[in-house]
C-alpha positions, 0 to 999 in steps of 0.5 A: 637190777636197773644197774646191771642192765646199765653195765650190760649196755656198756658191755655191748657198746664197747665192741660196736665203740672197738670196732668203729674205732678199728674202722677209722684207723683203717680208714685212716691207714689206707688214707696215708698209704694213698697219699704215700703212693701219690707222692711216690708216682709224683716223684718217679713220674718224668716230663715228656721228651721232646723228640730229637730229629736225626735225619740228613744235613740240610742242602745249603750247610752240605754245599757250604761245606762242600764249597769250603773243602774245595777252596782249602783245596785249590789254596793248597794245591796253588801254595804247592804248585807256587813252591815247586814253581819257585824252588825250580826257577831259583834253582834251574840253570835255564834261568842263569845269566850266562855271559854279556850276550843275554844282556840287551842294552838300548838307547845308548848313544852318548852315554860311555856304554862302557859304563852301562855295560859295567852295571848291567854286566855285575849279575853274569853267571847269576839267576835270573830271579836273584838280580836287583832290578831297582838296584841296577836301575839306581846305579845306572841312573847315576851316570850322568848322561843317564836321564832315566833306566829301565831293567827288566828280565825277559825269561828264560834268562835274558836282561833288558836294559833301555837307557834314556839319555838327557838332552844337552841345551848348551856347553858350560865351562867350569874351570879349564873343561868345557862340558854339556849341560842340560836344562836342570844344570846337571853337567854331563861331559862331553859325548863319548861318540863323539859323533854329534855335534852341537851348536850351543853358546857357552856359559859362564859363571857355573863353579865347579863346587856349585849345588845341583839348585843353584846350577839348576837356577842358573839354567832357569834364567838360560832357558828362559833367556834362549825361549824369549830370543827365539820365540818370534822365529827370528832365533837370535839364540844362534847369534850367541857364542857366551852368556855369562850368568855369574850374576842373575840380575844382569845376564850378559851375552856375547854375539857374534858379529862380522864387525867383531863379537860384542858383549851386551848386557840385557838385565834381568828381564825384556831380553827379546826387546833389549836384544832387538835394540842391539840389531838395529843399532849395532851398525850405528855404533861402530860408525860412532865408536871405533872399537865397540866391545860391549853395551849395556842396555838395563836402562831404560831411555839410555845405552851405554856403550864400551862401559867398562872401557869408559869407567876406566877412564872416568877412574883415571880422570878422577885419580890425583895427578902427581905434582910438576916439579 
């Protein structure tokens, strides 16, 4: 009996064991389709967008823009206004050099106009803008009176040329032609009016192959000789007829006198003082000597007078005599 009681207990624990066990996987089976769900909303779930603004352009970008718009705008329309500009007056005949009457020539009045009238004339029946002004300047430039040129356009259709002229300080003979030079050694010819006159000594000793710098160094001495002279307002210059420049350390003049012209040599330097001796002493000398043709006074404390006349006769005394039959 006691043993059936046991196996009827069990009996009746097995269903309340049964459902227990019903209940926890139950339990259990929700428990998984929870966190299922979880890991679905978890995944699906989106972060919170941070809202975008739509509205206008600010102010400041709108003027910016509105200001470079503008400045394209005025570039445009001047590069097209420029064209236009230069296509007409590239190609209008208002603007065409119709004869030597629209060409305006100043300043010429040694200068061979002719010459002048030469360059500027090559640019007759051509627009206005189409002449090479430095071009014309250079070539004008070259002739030799011509200092300095200018050449401008004056619209519609006119040229301005002014010439400036160099000034001549004295004549040079170079060869058999005797020429203008002025105070750079650039050897001119003489005016071609012929209408002014000039009052100049003549130099000597300038060869016609000579260099522009070596004229131009010659004329150095020259000017510095003429300002010395005339730098106490005595203005012995104008006694001069020659100056003989052939050597540099030792200028040679030759004045005018009415006893007859004299050649003095006056070194390289203290021209003024050594040609102030020759005033004082000049009459002297004619009384001492009867045919006074030159002086020389480089040395200090001694004038030697006619000194190539006495070299010559020293030359002679030294020269052996031919024996007396």
């Amino acid at each position: 009996m006691a043993v059936n009681n046991f196996n009827g207990q069990d009996e009746a624990r097995k269903p309340a064991a049964a459902r227990e066990s019903a209940e926890l996987q139950g339990r259990t089976s929700a428990r998984a389709i929870e966190i299922e769900d979880d890991d679905d909303v978890q995944f699906l779930r989106t972060e919170k967008r941070v809202p975008v603004r739509r509205g206008a352009i600010p102010k400041k970008t709108q003027m910016q823009v509105k200001m470079a718009l503008a400045l394209v705008a005025a570039v445009l329309a001047c590069c097209t206004a420029a064209v236009a500009a230069y296509q007409y007056g590239t190609s209008s005949w208002r603007f065409r050099i119709e004869s030597s009457d629209d060409i305006e020539v100043t300043g010429v009045q040694n200068a061979p106009r002719a010459q002048v009238m030469d360059v500027a004339s090559a640019d007759i029946h051509r627009n206005i803008f189409s002449v090479p002004l430095d071009e014309r300047r250079k070539q004008l430039e070259a002739i030799p009176w011509v200092e300095s040129a200018s050449v401008m356009r004056l619209l519609p259709n006119r040229i301005a040329v002014h010439i400036q002229e160099r000034t001549p300080v004295a004549f040079v003979q170079i060869g058999p032609k005797i020429s203008l030079i002025d105070a750079r050694g650039v050897v001119m010819g003489m005016s071609a009016t012929r209408q002014a006159r000039y009052s100049f000594p003549v130099i000597r000793g300038i060869s016609e192959t000579e260099p522009l710098s070596s004229r131009a160094a010659a004329m150095k001495i020259y000017n510095r000789l003429i300002r010395e002279l005339d730098s106490e307002g005595a203005n012995y210059s104008q006694e001069l007829s020659e100056v003989d420049l052939s050597d540099p350390e030792n200028v040679k003049v030759t004045a005018n006198d009415p006893g007859g012209a004299v050649m003095i040599s006056l070194g390289s330097s203290d021209y003024l003082a050594r040609f102030k001796l020759y005033v004082g002493h000049v009459a002297e000398w004619r009384q001492q000597f009867q045919n006074l043709q030159s002086v020389d006074l480089r040395y200090e404390g001694q004038i030697i007078v006619n000194p190539d006349a006495t070299r010559v006769a020293q030359a002679q005394a030294a020269a052996p005599q031919p024996r007396k039959k």
